[in-house]
C-alpha positions in Angstrom: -35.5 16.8 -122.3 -38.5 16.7 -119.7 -38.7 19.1 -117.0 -40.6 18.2 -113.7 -41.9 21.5 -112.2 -40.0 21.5 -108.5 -42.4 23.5 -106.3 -41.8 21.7 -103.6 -45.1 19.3 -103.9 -45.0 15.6 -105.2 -42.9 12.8 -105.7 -40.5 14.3 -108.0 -37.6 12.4 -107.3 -39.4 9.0 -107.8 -40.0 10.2 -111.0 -36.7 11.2 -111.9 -35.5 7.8 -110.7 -37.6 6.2 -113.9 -36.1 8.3 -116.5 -32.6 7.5 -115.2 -33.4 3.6 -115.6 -35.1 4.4 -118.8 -32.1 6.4 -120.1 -34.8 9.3 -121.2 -33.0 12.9 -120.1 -34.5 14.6 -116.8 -34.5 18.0 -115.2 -35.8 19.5 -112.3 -37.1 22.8 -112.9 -36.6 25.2 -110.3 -36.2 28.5 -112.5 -37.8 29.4 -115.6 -35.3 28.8 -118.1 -35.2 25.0 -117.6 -38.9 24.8 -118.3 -38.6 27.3 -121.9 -35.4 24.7 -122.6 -37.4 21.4 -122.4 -39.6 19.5 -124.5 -41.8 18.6 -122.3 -42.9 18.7 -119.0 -44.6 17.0 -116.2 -46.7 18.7 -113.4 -46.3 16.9 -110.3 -48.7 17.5 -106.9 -49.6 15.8 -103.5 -51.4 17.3 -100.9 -54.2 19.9 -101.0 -55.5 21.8 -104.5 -55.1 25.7 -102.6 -51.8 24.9 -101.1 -50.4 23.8 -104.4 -51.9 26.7 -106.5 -50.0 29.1 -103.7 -46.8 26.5 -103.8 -46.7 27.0 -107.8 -47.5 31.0 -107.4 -45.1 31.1 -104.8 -42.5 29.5 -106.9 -42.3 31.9 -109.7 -42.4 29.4 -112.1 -46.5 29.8 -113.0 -45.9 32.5 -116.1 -43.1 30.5 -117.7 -45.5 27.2 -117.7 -48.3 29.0 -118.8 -46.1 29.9 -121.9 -45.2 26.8 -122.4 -48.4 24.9 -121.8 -50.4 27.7 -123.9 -48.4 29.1 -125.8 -45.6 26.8 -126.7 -48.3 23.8 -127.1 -45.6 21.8 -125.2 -46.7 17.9 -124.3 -47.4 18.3 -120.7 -48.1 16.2 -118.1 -50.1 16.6 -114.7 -49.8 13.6 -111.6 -52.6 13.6 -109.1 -52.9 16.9 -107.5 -51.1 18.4 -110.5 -53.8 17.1 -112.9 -56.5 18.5 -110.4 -55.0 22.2 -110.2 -55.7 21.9 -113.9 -59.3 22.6 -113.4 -61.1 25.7 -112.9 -61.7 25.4 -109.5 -62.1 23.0 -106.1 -64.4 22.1 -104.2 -61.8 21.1 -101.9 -60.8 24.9 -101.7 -61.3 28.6 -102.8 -58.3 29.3 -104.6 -59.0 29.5 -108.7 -56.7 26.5 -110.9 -54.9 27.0 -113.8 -58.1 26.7 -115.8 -56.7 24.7 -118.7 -59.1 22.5 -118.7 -63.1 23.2 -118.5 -63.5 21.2 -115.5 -64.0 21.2 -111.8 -62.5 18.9 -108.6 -65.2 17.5 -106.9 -65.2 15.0 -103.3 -66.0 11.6 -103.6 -69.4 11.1 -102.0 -69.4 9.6 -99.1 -72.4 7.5 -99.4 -72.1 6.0 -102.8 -69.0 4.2 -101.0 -68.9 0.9 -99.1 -65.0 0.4 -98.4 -63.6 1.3 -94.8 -61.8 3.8 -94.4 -64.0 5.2 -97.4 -61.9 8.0 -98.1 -59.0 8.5 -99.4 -59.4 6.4 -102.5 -56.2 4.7 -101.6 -54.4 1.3 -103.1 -54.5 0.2 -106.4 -57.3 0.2 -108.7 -58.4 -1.0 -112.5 -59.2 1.4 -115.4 -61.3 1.5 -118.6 -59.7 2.9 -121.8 -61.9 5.3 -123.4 -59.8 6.1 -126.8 -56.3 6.4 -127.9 -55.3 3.2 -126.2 -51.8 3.3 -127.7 -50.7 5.6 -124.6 -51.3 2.7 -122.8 -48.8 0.2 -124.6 -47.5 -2.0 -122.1 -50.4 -1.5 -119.9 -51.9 -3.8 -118.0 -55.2 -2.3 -117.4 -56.8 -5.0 -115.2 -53.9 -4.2 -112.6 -54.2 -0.8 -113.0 -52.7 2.3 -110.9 -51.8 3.0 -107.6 -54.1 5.8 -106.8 -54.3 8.2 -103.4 -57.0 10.7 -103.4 -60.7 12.1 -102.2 -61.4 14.4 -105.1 -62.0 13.7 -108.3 -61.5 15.7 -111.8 -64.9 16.2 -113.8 -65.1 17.2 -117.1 -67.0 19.2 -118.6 -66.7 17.9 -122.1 -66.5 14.1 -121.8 -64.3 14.2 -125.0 -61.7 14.9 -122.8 -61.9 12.3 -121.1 -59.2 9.4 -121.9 -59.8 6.8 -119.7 -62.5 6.0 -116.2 -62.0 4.3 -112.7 -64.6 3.2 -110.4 -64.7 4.1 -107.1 -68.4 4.5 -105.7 -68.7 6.5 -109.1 -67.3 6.1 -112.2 -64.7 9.1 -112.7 -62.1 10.5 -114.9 -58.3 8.9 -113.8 -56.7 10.2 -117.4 -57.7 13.7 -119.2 -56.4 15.3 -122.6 -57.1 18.5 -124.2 -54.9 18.7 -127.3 -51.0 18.7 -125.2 -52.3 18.6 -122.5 -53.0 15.2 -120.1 -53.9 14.3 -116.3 -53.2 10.9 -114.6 -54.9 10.8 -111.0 -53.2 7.8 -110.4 -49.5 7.9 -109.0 -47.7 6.1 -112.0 -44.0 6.8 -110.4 -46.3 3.9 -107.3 -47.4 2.2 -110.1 -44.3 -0.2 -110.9 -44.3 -1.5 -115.0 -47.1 0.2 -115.5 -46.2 3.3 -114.4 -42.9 3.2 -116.5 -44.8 2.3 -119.1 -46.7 5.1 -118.9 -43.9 7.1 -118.6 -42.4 5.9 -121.7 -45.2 6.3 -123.4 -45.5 10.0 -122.2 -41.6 10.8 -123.5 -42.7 9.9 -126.7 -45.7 12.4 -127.5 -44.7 15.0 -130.0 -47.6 17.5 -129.3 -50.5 14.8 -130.9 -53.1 13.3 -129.3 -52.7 9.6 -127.3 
């Protein structure tokens, strides 16, 4: 069973809408126990980094994902603004992340771009594979990701890095530490390939993609 955290941020019921076509069991989880009961779980997040680090605090839920992400070693899986809160910190905001990852969020700078409007980073967008490329069967890489975004996730270790877009700079669009991964891309926007990904995701059994 997957549980998608429901803390009122992010397009959860897209993503629920995949699993039901893919016939892969799906929960919202609103209350702790559906996130100890589940396998694995996906983080999802639109908006702003400090108004989804209150939403999640706000929603009780942060202690019992914690466990499960830290403790548990269960596979888990952040979306855009839920990958980001992963991070230490924002520059986007003051509130501290989760801190999973040794990382930061960092703006896009404005004049290493040359499309109008430069920011967001909005439409779809290409990616480079950096390892474990079977997390990416099915993938058309060339067509890419739908992505929607003006800060970007940097790494402090570049081994955690999975795969790279382009956007003025090169940046991370997919992160792993151990069970732990971040798409920056919206793959419940991204049509096959976001199912594919999706699939692919269901199938992790706390090992590396």
């Amino acid at each position: 069973m997957i549980a998608i955290i429901d803390y009122g941020l992010g397009n959860v019921q897209a993503i629920v809408n995949i699993y039901k076509k893919l016939k892969i069991p799906v929960v919202l989880a609103d209350i702790e126990s559906k996130i100890e009961e589940a396998d694995s779980i996906i983080l999802p997040g639109v908006g702003a980094f400090d108004e989804a680090m209150l939403e999640l605090d706000k929603s009780g839920l942060r202690k019992a994902l914690d466990r499960a992400v830290l403790e548990d070693k269960k596979p888990t899986l952040g979306i855009c603004v839920g990958m980001q809160i992963m991070a230490q910190k924002s520059d986007e905001g003051a509130v501290q992340g989760l801190g999973w990852f040794d990382a930061c969020v960092k703006k896009f700078d404005d004049a290493m771009l040359t499309t109008k409007p430069k920011l967001p980073h909005m439409g779809w967008n290409s990616i480079k594979i950096n390892r474990h490329p079977a997390a990416f069967e099915g993938v058309d890489v060339v067509k890419g990701f739908y992505f929607l975004h003006s800060y970007y996730f940097h790494c402090e270790n570049l081994e955690d890095v999975v795969a790279t877009s382009i956007y003025g700079n090169e940046f991370a669009c997919v992160v792993q530490k151990e069970n732990i991964y971040g798409f920056q891309f919206h793959p419940e926007k991204s049509h096959s390939n976001g199912e594919s990904i999706f699939k692919n995701f269901a199938n992790v059994k706390n090992v590396k993609i």
